[in-house]
C-alpha positions in Angstrom: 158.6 122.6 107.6 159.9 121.6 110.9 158.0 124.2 113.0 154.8 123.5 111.2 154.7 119.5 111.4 155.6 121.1 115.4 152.4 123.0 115.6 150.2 120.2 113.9 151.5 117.5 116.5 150.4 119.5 119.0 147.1 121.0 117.8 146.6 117.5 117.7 147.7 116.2 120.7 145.4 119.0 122.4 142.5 118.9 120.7 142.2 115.7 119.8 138.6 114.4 119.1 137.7 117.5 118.7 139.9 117.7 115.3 138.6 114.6 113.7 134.7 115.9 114.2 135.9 119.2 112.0 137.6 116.5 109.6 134.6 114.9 109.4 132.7 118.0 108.3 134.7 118.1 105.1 133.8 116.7 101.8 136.5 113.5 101.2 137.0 115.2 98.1 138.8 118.3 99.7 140.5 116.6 101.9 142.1 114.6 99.4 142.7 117.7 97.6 144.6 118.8 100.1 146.6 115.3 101.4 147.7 115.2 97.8 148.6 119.3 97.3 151.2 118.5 100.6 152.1 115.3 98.7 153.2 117.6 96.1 154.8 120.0 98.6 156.8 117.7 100.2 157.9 115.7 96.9 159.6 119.0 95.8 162.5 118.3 98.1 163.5 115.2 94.9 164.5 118.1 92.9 167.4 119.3 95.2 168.7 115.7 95.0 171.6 115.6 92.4 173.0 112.4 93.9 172.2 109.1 92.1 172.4 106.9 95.4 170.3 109.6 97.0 167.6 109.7 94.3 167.9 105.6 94.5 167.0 105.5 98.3 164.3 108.0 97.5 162.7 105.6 95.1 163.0 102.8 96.7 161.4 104.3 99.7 158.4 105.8 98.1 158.1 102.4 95.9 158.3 99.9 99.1 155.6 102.5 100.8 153.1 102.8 98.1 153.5 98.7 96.9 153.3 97.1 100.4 151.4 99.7 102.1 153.3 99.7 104.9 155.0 103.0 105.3 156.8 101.3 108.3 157.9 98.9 106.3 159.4 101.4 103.6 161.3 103.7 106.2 163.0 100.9 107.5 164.3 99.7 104.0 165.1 102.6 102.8 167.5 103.7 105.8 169.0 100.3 105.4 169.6 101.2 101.5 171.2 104.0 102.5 173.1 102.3 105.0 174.6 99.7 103.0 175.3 102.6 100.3 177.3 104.6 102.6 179.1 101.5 103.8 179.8 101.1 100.0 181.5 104.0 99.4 183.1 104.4 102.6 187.1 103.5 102.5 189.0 100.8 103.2 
């Protein structure tokens, strides 16, 4: 997943305009198609979470993301979740 996010930053830091003229040429329907098949792709990562924190950070993330619209906004509380989770179970 890594090497592939890789290749797409950089197709699109070379190409550039080019890329959003051949986005463009696509139906809105397709594309959102496909935004929503790598939704599912990437949401298939929840189902190797056993952990209750973890699956409670993952929620909390996605719900703060989707609610305010701010996915800025949703990273940041969700690594401060997690955070004051691990702080939680770390020893005294």
């Amino acid at each position: 997943i890594l090497f592939l996010g890789a290749i797409k930053m950089m197709a699109a830091l070379v190409l550039g305009a080019s890329l959003i003229g051949l986005c463009k040429s696509f139906p809105e329907s397709i594309l959102g198609v496909m935004l929503a098949l790598s939704g599912i792709e990437l949401a298939t990562v929840v189902r190797d979470q056993t952990a209750k924190d973890a699956i409670f950070v993952t929620l909390l993330t996605a719900g703060v993301c989707l609610g305010l619209n701010a996915i800025a906004l949703g990273f940041a509380i969700g690594l401060f979740a997690a955070w004051l989770l691990r702080l939680q179970r770390r020893p005294r």
